[in-house]
Structures are given as C-alpha cells and as structure tokens.
C-alpha positions, -999 to +999 in steps of 0.1 A: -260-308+307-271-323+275-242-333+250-249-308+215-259-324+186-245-312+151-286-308+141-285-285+176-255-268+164-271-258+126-299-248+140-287-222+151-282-203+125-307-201+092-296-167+071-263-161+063-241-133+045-211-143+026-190-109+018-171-115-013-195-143-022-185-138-055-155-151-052-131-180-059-138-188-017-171-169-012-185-185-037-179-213-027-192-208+009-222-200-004-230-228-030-222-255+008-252-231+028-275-234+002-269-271-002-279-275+034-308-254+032-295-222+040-311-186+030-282-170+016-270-132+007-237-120-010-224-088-007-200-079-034-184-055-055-196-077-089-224-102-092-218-138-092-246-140-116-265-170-093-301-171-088-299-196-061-284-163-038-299-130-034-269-107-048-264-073-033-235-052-052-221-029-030-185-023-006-176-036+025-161+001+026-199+014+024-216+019+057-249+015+037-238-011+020-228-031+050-261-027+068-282-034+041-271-070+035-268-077+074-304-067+081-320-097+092-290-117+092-280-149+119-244-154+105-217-135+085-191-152+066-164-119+062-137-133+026-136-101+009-098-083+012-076-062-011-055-092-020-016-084-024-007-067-060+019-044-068-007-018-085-029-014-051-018+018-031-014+014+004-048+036+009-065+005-003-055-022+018-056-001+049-094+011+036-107-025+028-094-052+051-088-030+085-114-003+079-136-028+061-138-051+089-140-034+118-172-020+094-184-057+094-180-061+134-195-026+145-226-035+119-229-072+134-230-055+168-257-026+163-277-055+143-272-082+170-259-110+147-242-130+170-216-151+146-183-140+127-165-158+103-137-147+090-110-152+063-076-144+075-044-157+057-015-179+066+007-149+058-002-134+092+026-153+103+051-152+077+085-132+088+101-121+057+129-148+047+129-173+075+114-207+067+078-224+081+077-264+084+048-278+094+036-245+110+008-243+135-008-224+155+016-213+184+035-195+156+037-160+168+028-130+148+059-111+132+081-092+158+084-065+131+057-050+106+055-067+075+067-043+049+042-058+018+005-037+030-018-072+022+003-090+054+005-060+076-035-052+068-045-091+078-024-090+105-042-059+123-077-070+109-072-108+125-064-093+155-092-072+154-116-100+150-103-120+171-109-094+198-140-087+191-151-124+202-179-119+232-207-131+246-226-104+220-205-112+193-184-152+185-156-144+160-128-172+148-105-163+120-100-192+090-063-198+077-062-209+045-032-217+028-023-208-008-058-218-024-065-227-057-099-239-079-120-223-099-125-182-101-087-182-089-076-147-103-045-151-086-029-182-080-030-200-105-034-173-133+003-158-123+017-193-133-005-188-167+008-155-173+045-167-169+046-198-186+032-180-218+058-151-216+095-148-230+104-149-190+090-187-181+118-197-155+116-216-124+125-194-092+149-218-067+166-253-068+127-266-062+133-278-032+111-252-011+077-266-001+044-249-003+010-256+015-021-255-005-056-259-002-083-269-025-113-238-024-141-261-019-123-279+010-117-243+028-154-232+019-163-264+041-139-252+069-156-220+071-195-239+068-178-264+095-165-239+119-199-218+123-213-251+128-194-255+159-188-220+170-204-218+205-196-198+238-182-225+252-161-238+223-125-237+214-133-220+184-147-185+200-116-163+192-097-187+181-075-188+147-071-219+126-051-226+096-071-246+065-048-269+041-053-300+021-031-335+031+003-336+027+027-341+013+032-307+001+053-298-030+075-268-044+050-246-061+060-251-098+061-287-092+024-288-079+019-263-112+033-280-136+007-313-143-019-275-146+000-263-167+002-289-189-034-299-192-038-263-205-020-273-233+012-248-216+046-255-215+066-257-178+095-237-168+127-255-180+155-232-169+158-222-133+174-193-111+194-202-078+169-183-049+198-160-040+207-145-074+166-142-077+161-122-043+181-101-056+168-098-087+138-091-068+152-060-051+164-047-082+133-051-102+111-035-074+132-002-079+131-005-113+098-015-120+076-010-087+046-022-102+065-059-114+052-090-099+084-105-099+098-087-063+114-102-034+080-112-022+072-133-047+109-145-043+105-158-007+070-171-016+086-193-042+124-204-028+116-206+012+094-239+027+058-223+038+040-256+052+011-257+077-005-280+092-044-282+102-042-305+134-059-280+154-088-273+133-092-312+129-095-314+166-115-286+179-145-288+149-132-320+130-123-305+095-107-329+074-103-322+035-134-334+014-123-332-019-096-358-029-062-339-050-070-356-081-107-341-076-096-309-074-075-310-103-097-320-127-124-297-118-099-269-114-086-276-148-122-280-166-128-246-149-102-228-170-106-245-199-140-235-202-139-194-185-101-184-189-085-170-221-054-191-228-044-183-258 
C-alpha cells in the first residue's frame, strides 16, 4: 500500500463550510482554506462582511438553513455554540449546540459529505472545583452533570459527534483551550469590562494556571486535522485538545501586559479564592444574571492546563504563531474595532 502524501490527503476535499465562520475561530478557519485554495461558505447568524467567502446568514437551528449551505459541500467545519453567559436560558443552549448539531450530522448524512469537524471545548472535562495539570486526553468526562448548561450542552453534543464517526460520515472533535485574538467577544473583553469598573480586583493568590490558545493557531488545528482525517487514522472519532506552548500562566497575569497596551489599568487588590467562591454563590442568588458566579470563580482560582501531545502526534499540530505574535496582533485588533473608552 502506498504511503499518503499530505497533497493526497488535501485533495480530498475542495469546498468547505465553516458554521460560525464569522467568528473569532471560524473566521479564522476560513481565512487558512482560502489561503490554500479552498472554495469556501460560512454559515452564520451575522455576516463577516468578506468577499473572499460566500456568506449565507442563517441558523444552525434552521433546517433550511442548514441544507442550503451544505449543498454541494466536501467538508464541514461545525464552531458555532451558545457560548456560556448568564442571560442565555437553558432553551438556548439545549436548541443550538445539541439540537444544532445533531442538525449538522443528519444534513451531512442525507447530502453525503463525508468529513466533520468540530469545535468542542476543554470544559467537557472540567469537574466543578477539582484541579487539571497538564490534562490530556484520558481525562474522563464528569461523573455528574455539569450544572452551568454551556458544559453540560458540549458534553452531550461531543459525544454525539464523536458517535456519529462511520465509514459514511469521519467526525473528530477539536479542544481548544481558553482562546483569545481578534473578534474575542468573550475572553478578553470580560477582563476589559472589569478593569474599567469600580470592581477591578484580582480573583485568587494568582497562583492557579490557565491554558490558552492563540485563534489562528486553533484555526490551523482544525485546517490540520481535516487534512489528516482518514478511515484509517487515529483522528476518525477521536477528541483532541488545541493549546499554545507552555508555560502557562494565572489568567490575570497572562492579562495584564493586554491590558496595559490598551492604555488600562491591572487589578491591584486581590480576594483569597475561598472568600470569592463564596462570594460567587451569594451573588448568583442575588444577581442571577452577574458574571461574577462560582463559575467564573473556579475558572479563575483552580489550575486548568492541558496539554496537546496527542494531537502533535496523530496529525502533527504544533502552534504557528509565536506568543509575542499573537499579542501584538491581538492588541492592534482592539485598538482599532473595540470601544475602550
């Protein structure tokens, strides 16, 4: 049998989809298939305003929405989610990412698009206040259901993917750690939004660590892993988590140099991690709606690092844009589309 080329591998596959191409990841995604010479689609709910993509608007929730920008389509790259917020109702999450996607894998099916990829989370594997260090894949799933809706829905729609993997249909799921870049509308912009309120105080002793990952360098993970996802590779219903190099830092101190080129001012006073949980508690209670709850507690005063040996060895992803890279466009992206002032 003849050894596979990577030209072999690309070839096999010419149009693509990218659902939520518009954003921070999607995007992204898309921009790496056209550079190779890819047709690409984006299915979104708003238009990323690109006339190197054709742009449908329209709802992964849509049956006609879904089979309109999968006709005639080799490859589907499946970001889009209802991304945890305290203002989303439970409906919502349940609607978009397990309705959603078991909408994307019936639709690949009765089309006979042949490749999934999709955009799971590494909080399919978070348990509530117990610690991850240098987390891989063996971590299990959590014994009990998450009680936050965006970790319960990603946990049931992974494993739905991940089922789905046949002859008919080759699925893997993409891990990405806490990402950051340009169009962030959440990671980043939540550190924004506290260092220019009354409330700018560090959550913690910062000694907690947190993974994160660079978009552009998880867009290429995704590119990377269609590439190499084959009958007869690892990948076919296979889950893989996406992170830049270590070493990994306590999320305000990996904010802070951010926050600073934005002309903002970093959190000076702290609050010891038990005294904030539950603070947390109380403040869910009182104000449900809050972003300052337990979760964001955990996610703040509890080490969450990951590792990406695995995808490194079964499709050879390694992080293409350096830190400093990263920073500098991430930063030049805010200065120029967000509102800081």
């Amino acid at each position: 049998m003849e050894k596979i080329t990577v030209s072999d591998i690309e070839s096999q596959f010419q149009k693509c989809l990218v659902i939520g191409g518009s954003g921070m990841l999607g995007y992204e995604i898309a921009a790496q298939l056209y550079a190779e010479g890819k047709e690409v689609r984006i299915l979104d709910i708003s238009p990323a305003n690109d006339s190197r993509f054709e742009e449908f608007i329209g709802d992964i929730r849509r049956p006609e929405d879904v089979k309109k920008a999968c006709k005639g389509i080799d490859i589907v790259f499946q970001t889009a989610a209802a991304v945890w917020s305290p203002n989303a109702p439970k409906q919502l999450y349940d609607e978009i990412n397990i309705d959603g996607n078991k909408l994307v894998i019936d639709t690949c099916l009765e089309f006979g698009i042949n490749k999934l990829v999709y955009t799971s989370t590494m909080d399919v594997v978070v348990e509530g206040r117990k610690p991850v260090v240098d987390g891989d894949e063996f971590l299990p799933y959590p014994k009990k259901e998450p009680k936050d809706n965006y970790s319960r829905t990603k946990i049931i729609a992974e494993q739905m993917v991940l089922k789905a993997n046949s002859s008919r249909l080759l699925t893997c799921a993409l891990r990405p750690v806490g990402m950051y870049g340009p169009r962030d509308k959440y990671h980043l912009p939540n550190i924004i939004d506290a260092a220019r309120s009354k409330s700018n105080i560090k959550l913690g002793n910062g000694t907690a660590r947190f993974s994160h990952v660079y978009s552009e360098n998880a867009a290429y993970a995704h590119v990377l892993a269609a590439k190499h996802l084959l009958t007869d590779s690892p990948l076919a219903g296979g889950a893989y988590f996406i992170t830049d190099k270590p070493p990994d830092l306590n999320l305000f101190d990996f904010m802070v140099p951010f926050l600073k080129e934005l002309g903002l001012n970093p959190p000076k006073k702290s609050i010891p991690y038990p005294i904030a949980y539950a603070l947390g508690w109380i403040n869910e209670i009182i104000f449900p709606k809050s972003n300052f709850n337990r979760f964001a507690v955990i996610q703040t005063c509890v080490d969450h690092t990951f590792v990406h040996d695995k995808a490194t060895r079964d499709f050879g992803y390694e992080p293409i844009v350096s830190k400093e890279e990263a920073f500098k466009r991430t930063v030049h992206w805010f200065k120029k589309n967000y509102k800081l002032s």
